[in-house]
N, C-alpha and C positions, 0 to 999 in steps of 0.2 A: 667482066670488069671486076676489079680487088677491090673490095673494101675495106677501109681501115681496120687495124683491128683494138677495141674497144678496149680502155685502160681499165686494169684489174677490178681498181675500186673508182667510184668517185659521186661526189654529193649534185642532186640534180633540185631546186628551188619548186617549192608546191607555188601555183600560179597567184600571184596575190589576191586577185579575184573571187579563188574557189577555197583559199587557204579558211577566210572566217565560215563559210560551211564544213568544209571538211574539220575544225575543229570542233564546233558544236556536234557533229555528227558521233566524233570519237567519244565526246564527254556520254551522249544521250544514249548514243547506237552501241559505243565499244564501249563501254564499262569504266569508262577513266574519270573517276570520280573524283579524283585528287590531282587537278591538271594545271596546280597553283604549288609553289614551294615557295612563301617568302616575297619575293620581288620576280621572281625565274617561272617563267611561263614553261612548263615540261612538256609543251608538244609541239614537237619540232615541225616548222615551217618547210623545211627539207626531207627528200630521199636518200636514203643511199642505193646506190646500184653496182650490184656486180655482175662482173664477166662471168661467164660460165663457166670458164676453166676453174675461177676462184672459189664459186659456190660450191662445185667439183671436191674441189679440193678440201676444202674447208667441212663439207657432208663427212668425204672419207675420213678426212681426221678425228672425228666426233665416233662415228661409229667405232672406229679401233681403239677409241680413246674407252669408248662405253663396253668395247671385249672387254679390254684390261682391268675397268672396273670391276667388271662381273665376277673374275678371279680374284682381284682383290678381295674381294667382300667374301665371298666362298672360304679364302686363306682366314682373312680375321675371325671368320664368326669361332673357328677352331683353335681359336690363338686369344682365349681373352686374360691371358698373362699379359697381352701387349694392349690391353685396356688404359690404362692408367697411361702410357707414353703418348696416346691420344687425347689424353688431359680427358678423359669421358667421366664423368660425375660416376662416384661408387654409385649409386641408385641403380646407375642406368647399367651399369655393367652388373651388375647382381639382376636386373631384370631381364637382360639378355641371356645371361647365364642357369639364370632357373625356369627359362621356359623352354625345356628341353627339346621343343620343337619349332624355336623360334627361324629356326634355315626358311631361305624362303620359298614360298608355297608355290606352284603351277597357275596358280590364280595370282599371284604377285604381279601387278604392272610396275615397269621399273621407268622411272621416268630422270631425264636427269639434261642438265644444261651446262654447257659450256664455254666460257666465256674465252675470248680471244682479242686481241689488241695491236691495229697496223704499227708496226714498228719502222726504225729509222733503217734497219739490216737490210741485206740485199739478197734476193732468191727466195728458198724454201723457209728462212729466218724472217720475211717479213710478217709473220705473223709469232706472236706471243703468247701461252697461254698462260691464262693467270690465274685460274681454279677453274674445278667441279662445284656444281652446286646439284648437291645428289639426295639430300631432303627432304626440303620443299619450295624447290624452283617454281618463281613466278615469270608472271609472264605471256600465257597463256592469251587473253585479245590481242596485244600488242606484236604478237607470231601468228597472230591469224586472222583477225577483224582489220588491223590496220592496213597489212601491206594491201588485202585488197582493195579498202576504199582509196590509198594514194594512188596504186595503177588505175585509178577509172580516171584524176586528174594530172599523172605524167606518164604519157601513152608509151616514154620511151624504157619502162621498167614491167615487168610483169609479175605476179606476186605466184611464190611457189610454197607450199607445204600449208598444214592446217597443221596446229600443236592440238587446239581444241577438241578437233574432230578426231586425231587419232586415238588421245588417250582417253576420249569415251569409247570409240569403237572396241577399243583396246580390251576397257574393263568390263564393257555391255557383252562381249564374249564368253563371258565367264559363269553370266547371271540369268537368271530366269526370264522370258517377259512379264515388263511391268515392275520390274526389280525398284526396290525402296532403297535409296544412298545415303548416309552419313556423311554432309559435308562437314568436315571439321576444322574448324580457325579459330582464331582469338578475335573474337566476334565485338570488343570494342576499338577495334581498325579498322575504319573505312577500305584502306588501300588493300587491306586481308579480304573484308569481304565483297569489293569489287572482285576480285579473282574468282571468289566460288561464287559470287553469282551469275557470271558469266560462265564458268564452266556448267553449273545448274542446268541453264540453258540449252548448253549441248548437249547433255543428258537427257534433258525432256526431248532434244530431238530424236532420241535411241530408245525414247519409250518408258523412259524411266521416272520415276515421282523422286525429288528431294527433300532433306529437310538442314534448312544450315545451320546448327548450334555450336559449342562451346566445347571443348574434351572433356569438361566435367559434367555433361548433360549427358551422355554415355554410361550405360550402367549393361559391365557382361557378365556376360550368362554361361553357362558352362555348350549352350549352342551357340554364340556369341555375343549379339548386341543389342539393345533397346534404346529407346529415347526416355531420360528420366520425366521430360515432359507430358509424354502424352502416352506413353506405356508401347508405342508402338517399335516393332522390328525392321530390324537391318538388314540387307542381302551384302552391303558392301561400305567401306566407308574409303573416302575422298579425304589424308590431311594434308590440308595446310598449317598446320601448328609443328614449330620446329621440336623435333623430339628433346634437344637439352632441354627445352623447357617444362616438358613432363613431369617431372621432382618437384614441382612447384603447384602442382593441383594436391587436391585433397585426396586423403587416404581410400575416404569409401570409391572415388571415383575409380579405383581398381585399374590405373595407369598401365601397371605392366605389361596388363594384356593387348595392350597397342603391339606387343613385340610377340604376340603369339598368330598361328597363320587360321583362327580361325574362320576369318572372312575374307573373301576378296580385296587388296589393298592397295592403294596410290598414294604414296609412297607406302609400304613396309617399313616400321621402324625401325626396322637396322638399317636403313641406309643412312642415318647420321655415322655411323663408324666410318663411312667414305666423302663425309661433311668436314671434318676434322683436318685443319692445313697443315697437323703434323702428319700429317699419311704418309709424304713421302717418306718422311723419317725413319719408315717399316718396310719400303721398300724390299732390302736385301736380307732382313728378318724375317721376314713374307715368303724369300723365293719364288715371288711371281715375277714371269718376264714381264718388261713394261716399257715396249722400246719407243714408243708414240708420246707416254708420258716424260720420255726422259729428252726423248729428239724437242719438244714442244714445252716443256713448265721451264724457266730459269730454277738455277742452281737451289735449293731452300735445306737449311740446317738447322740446327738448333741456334738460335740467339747468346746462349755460351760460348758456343763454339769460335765465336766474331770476336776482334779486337776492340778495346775501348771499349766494352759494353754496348753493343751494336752502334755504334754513332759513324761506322765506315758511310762516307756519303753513296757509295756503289751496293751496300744491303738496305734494305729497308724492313720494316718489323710489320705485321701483320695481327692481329688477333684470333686466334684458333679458333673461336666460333663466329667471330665478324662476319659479317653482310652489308651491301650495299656501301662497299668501299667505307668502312666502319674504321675508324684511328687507322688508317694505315701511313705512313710515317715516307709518304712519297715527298721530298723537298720539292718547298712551294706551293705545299696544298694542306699546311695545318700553321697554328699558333704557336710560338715560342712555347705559352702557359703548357699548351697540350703538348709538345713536346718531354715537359720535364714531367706532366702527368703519366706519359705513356712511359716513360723511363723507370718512374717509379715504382707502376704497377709489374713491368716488367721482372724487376728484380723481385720485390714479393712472388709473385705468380709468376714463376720463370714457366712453367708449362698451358698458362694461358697465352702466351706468342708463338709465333714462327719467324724464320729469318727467312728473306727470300733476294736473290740478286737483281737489283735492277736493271728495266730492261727502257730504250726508250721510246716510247708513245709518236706516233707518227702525226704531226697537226694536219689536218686536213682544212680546205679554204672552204668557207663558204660564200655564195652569190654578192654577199656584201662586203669583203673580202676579211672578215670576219675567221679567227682559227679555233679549231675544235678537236678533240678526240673524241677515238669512237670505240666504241667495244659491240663485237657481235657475239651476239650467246647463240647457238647451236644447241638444240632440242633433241635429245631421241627418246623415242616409244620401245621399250623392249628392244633396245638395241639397233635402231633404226632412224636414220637422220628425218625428223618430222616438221623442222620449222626452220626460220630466224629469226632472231630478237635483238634488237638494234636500240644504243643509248648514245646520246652525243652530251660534250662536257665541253667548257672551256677551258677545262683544266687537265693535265695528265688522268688525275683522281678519278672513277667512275663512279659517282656517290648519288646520294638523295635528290641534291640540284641536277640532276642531270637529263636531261630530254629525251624521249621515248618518240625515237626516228623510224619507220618503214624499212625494211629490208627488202628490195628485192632483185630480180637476178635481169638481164641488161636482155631486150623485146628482141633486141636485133641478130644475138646470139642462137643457137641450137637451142631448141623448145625447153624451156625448169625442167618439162619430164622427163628429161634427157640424164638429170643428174642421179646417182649411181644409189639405187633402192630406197629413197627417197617418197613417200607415197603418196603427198599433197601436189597438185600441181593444176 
């Protein structure tokens, strides 16, 4: 007998029933400590579930996406003339540049997410992507605590990849048993240190002792690292603190050495050179091929280069180190006021933007017939597709208000383990 075959993507409703435990569980069990924006409840009552061909798919595009990375960053680190066209603060290009061994080490875990967005296109275009976040990607319960406690309550989803467990396994490789980790964050953020202390976690399951502080509790050594608190050593450090902001700690805290390989590192601080939304911009300066990046990102230029001073309704403006859909200039999803704000910083800081083509956002229903977009972030470890990470909005915009949904891949299909090097399942 045939059976149907199962629509690529689509939203399945958590039981009403089991919905108010399964949200306290995420608050207490998964690390979601901030599960309030305002008036917007950020944890979605709904799954998403895909087909396996989609997961499939959507895996192999990450990993080819995270080769081409790899060469990008290899290209840059030898290219810091093209420092500056990445709008990268002088600091930080002098501190990449005079750590003459800052390339990265064999002990480098390279973690990095990819964020993607069902579009209105038909076939191989229904999918968008709309950056790397190569950093300091979060994320982490919400790719791996979550989907499984939603497949215990919608049996027809099964939950595949751990992000968690890979990139401990990952870095636990590298280190002694018993290894001491520097978790590093900007530690007066809740939402920062929900993440490392959730990762913490997985690391005490690899055997490991942490300690979560600040980048300026760090004091190196010419073997590498200390805790300025309590005099104790480091085998390896965890950041969560985005590298532009590094210029902004104090002098004794000895910043630069963040971009030196003397320790085991998740992320490496050069990976903000492939954080930066003028990347593309180097592409063909680069001579790296990058045919994944180019079939997948819409068109992006410089913001000069646009008529009228970006105000084309088909480009929209971006902010070079933005996050978490930070002023991005999507019509319909900002204020007149912020409009003429983002226009103006624009022309002063013409190399704080990016131009990018719009692409558009596919509404997905939900159970109450209710419309939503959705963005899935895609995970890899070292080059390996390890998660999904799933945000639903009411609006095109994938911002702050936005809901932290379950990804997983559709029970009735060929086994998650099925999908192509993948190692969670």
């Amino acid at each position: 007998m045939d059976h149907p075959t199962p629509p690529a993507l689509r939203l399945v409703p958590i039981p009403p029933e089991s919905y108010r435990r399964y949200r306290r569980e995420v608050i207490l069990q998964g690390c979601k400590w901030d599960p309030q924006v305002g008036d917007t409840n950020t944890i979605a009552d709904h799954v998403v579930i895909l087909a396996r061909e989609e997961a499939q798919r959507l895996c192999q595009w990450a990993e080819a996406l995270a080769a081409e990375c790899d060469a990008l960053h290899a290209a840059l680190i030898r290219r810091p003339d093209l420092f500056t066209a990445l709008a990268l603060a002088p600091a930080l290009g002098r501190a990449i540049r005079h750590q003459a061994a800052c390339r990265l080490s064999p002990h480098a875990v390279r973690l990095l997410r990819f964020d993607f967005h069902p579009t209105t296109a038909a076939g191989g275009r229904a999918w968008a992507l709309s950056e790397v976040n190569a950093d300091v990607p979060g994320g982490f319960a919400e790719a791996s605590w979550l989907p499984r406690a939603a497949a215990q309550r919608v049996p027809a989803g099964a939950a595949w990849g751990d992000v968690g467990g890979e990139l401990s396994r990952a870095l636990v490789q590298h280190l002694r048993p018993g290894a001491h980790i520097a978790m590093v964050h900007a530690t007066s953020y809740a939402d920062d240190r929900q993440v490392m202390h959730y990762l913490a976690g997985r690391l005490a399951e690899e055997g490991c002792s942490t300690d979560l502080l600040a980048p300026d509790h760090l004091r190196w050594r010419p073997w590498g690292a200390q805790s300025h608190l309590d005099g104790r050593s480091f085998d390896a450090v965890v950041r969560f603190f985005p590298a532009e902001w590094l210029p902004r700690l104090p002098r004794r805290s000895a910043w630069p050495d963040f971009f030196s390989p003397k320790l085991p590192a998740a992320n490496h601080a050069t990976a903000v050179l492939l954080q930066s939304k003028r990347l593309p911009l180097l592409w063909d300066a680069l001579g790296v091929a990058v045919p994944t990046w180019r079939a997948l990102l819409p068109a992006t230029c410089d913001p000069a280069q646009l008529p009228e001073r970006g105000r084309d309704p088909g480009w929209l403006l971006k902010p070079t180190w933005g996050r978490v859909g930070q002023d991005i200039t999507l019509p319909g999803t900002f204020s007149h006021g912020d409009a003429r704000r983002i226009r103006w910083h624009q022309r002063l800081f013409p190399r704080a933007w990016v131009a990018q083509r719009a692409f558009v956002s596919r509404a997905l229903s939900l159970a109450n017939g209710h419309k939503v977009h959705l963005c899935v972030g895609v995970f890899t470890v070292n080059g390996r597709a390890a998660g999904f990470f799933g945000r639903l909005s009411r609006f095109p915009r994938i911002d702050e208000r936005a809901q932290d949904v379950p990804v997983l891949v559709d029970a009735a299909s060929l086994p998650p383990s099925s999908l192509p090097r993948g190692t969670g399942s």
